[in-house]
C-alpha positions as CSV (number, residue, x, y, z in Angstrom):
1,X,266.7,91.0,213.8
2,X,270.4,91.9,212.8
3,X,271.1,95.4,214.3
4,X,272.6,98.0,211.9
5,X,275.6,100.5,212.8
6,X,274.8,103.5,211.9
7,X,277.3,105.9,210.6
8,X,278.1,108.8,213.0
9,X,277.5,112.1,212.4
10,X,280.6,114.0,211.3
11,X,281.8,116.2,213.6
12,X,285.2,118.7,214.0
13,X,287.1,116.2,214.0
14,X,286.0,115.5,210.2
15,X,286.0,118.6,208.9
16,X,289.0,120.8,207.7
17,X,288.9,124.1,209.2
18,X,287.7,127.0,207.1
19,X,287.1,130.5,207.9
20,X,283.6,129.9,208.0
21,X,283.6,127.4,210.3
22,X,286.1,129.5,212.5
23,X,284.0,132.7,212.2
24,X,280.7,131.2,213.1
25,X,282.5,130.0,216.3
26,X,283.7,133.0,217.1
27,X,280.6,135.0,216.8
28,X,279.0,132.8,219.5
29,X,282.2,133.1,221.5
30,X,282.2,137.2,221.2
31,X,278.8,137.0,222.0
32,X,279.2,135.1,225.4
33,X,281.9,137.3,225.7
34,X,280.3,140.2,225.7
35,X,277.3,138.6,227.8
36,X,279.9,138.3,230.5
37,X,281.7,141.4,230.0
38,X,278.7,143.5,230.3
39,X,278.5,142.4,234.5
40,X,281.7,144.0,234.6
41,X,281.2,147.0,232.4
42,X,277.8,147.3,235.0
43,X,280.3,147.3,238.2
44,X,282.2,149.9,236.9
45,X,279.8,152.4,236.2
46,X,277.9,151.7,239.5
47,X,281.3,152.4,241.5
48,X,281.9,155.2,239.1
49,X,278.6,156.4,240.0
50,X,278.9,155.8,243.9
51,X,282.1,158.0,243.5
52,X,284.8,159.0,246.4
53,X,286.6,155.5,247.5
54,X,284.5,153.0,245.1
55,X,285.1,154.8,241.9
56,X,288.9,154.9,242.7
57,X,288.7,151.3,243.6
58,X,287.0,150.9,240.0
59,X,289.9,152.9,238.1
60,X,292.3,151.0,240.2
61,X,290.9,147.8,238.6
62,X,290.6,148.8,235.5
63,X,294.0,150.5,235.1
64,X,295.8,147.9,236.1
65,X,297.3,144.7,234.0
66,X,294.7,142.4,234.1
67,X,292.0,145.2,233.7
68,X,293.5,146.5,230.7
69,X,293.6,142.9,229.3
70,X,290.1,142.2,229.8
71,X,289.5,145.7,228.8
72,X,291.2,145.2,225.5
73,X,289.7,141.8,225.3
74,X,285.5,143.1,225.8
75,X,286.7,145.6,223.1
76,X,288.0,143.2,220.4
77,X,285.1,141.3,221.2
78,X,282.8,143.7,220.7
79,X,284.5,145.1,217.6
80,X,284.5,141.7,216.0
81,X,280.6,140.9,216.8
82,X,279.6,143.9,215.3
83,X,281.3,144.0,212.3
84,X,280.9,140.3,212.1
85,X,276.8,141.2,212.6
86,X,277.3,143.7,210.1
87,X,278.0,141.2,207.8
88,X,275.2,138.8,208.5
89,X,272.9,141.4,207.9
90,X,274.3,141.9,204.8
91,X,273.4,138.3,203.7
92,X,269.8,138.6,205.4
93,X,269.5,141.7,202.6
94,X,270.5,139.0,199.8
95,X,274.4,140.6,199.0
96,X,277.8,138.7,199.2
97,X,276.6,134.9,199.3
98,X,278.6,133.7,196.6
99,X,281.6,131.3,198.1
100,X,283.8,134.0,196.8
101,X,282.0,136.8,198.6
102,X,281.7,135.3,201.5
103,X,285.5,134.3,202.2
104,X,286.7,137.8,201.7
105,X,283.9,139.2,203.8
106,X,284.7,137.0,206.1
107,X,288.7,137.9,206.0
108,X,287.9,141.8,205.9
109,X,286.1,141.4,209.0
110,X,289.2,140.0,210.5
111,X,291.7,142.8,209.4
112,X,288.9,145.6,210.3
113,X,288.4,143.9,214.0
114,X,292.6,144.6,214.5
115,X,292.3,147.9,212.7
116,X,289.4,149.8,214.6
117,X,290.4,147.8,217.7
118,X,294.1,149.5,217.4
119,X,292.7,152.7,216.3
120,X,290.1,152.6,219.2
121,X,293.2,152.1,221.6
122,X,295.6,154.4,219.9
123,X,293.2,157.1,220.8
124,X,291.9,156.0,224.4
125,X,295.3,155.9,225.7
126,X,296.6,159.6,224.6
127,X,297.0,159.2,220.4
128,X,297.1,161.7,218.2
């Protein structure tokens, strides 16, 4: 019996890149993310809660470079997953599934995420 190639499935490598694609992606990637930043956010508030030398140690971290990177990072993240889960919920409820809809929720999510991210930083570090 003759054997038959099969077709492969198609894969990224296929497909052109559309917000949809890219925004599904990033909601897993937020999610992890956040999975991960949540250990750290834990630390933090145990050495803020130990107090004396481990909460300075904490601040020290946080405050510094790489802290606020990370810091600024979880927060995007989060930002993003919300209003991205925001959005799903909205489909769940039946509204915006239209292809229409759906690529302009999908780029109002994006400028929101910068916008309330900025605004959320403008104000933690003195704004105002």
């Amino acid at each position: 019996m003759a054997t038959r190639e099969r077709p492969l499935s198609p894969h990224l490598q296929v497909y052109r890149w559309q917000i949809t694609m890219v925004m599904s992606i990033l909601h897993r990637a937020t999610g992890v993310a956040l999975t991960v930043g949540a250990f750290g956010f834990a630390w933090w508030l145990l050495m803020l809660a130990r107090g004396g030398e481990a909460a300075d140690t904490a601040m020290a971290c946080v405050q510094s470079p790489i802290g606020l990177l990370f810091a600024f990072a979880f927060s995007l993240c989060m930002v993003y997953h919300l209003l991205n889960g925001i959005r799903h919920l909205l489909w769940d409820a039946g509204r915006g599934y239209d292809i229409p809809s759906v690529y302009k929720s999908g780029y109002t999510v994006f400028v929101l995420t910068v916008v309330v991210t900025a605004a959320i930083w403008f104000l933690a570090m003195g704004g105002v």
